[in-house]
C-alpha positions, 0 to 999 in steps of 0.5 A: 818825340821819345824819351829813353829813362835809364833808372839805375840803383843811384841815378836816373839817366834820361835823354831825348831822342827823335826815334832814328836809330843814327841821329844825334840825341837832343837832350840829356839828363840825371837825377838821383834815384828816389821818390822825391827827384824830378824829371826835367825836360826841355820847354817844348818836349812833349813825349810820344813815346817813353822807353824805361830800364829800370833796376830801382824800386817799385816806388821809384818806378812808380814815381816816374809814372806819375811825373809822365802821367800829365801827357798821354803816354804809358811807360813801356818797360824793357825786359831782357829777351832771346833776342833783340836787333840781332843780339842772341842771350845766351843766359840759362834764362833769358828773362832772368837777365837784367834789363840794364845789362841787356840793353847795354849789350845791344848797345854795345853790339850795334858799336862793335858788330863783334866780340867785346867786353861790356862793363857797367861800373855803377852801384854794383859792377857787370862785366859782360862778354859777347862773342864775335858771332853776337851771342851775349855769353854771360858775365859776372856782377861784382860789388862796385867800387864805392860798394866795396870801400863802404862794405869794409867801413860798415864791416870792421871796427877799425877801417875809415870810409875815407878818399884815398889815392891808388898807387901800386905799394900804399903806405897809408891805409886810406890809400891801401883801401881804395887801391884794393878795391880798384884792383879788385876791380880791374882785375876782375875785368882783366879776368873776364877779357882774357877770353876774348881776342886781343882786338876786342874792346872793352865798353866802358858804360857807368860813374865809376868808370872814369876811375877805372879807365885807365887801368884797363888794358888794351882798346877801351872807350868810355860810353857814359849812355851805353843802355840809353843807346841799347834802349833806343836800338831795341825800340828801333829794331821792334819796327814800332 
């Protein structure tokens, strides 16, 4: 049995896998990202195996290895690579690509098998472009969208940090913020999409998606274990 850990700056997602590529995974899981949250896996599951992403801390990368550390495995960390299951990275320096953002393009790549946009709307937002010829061209990374709303809490004297409702003319300045900072959002991803085909989906991977879905034009699927899946198809296609 394997286990796949995805350690992002707020959550830890984690999940079960039996190793082959097309089945069906047999447990998943969250907990926040730091050094007191625990790893719980179902009564029975022993890993043989631990594949882990991670964009945390050293401490909290540590304090995975130490909860896996009652069974005989040592956690393989996945970097970015030139290549991995037929996904060439087209970054200036591949190993400076982070891992989250690689390993949900193979796991878009492995959907699509073409051109795509692959947005990971988590702490920070990653908007990635891959071309039909499966060349991971690049992207951008922009504050996400709780990120944003904070920043102009933390940053002004007289904006709130408060929920407010998108709607296309506000008229309250809770309402003012959050649509701000939505449309910056989808504006950023329309500006990146323009560049691909109009068939081209967009690959909708992080917690904040759900909020961003709907003001995305043209074909687009939500897949909450994006990197989950890119780290399972990386191990599959390394043949180990």
């Amino acid at each position: 049995m394997n286990l796949f850990i995805d350690a992002g700056n707020t959550r830890i997602k984690y999940a079960g896998h039996d190793g082959r590529a097309h089945a069906e995974w047999l447990f998943h899981d969250a907990m926040s990202s730091n050094v007191s949250a625990q790893l719980v896996l179902p009564p029975g599951f022993a890993p043989q195996r631990v594949i882990a992403v991670s964009v945390a801390s050293a401490d909290v990368n540590a304090h995975i290895e130490r909860q896996l550390a009652q069974w005989p495995v040592t956690v393989e960390w996945f970097h970015a690579s030139e290549i991995c299951d037929g996904l060439r990275n087209a970054y200036e320096d591949p190993a400076q690509l982070g891992a989250d953002r690689w390993a949900a393009a193979i796991g878009a790549w492995n959907r699509v098998k073409g051109a795509c946009l692959v947005v990971g709307a988590g702490t920070a937002t990653t908007i990635d472009i891959i071309a039909a010829d499966g060349v991971f061209a690049g992207g951008c990374i922009l504050p996400g969208l709780a990120m944003m709303q904070r920043s102009l809490a933390s940053g002004t004297a007289a904006l709130p940090l408060a929920a407010g409702t998108f709607t296309d003319v506000p008229r309250n300045t809770a309402d003012a913020i959050f649509s701000g900072c939505l449309n910056a959002q989808l504006g950023a991803i329309a500006r990146m999409r323009a560049g691909l085909p109009a068939f081209a989906p967009v690959l909708l991977a992080g917690g904040a998606g759900e909020a961003l879905i709907d003001g995305i034009a043209g074909p687009v699927e939500r897949v909450p274990r994006l990197v989950l899946e890119g780290l399972l198809h990386g191990y599959a296609s390394s043949g180990q």
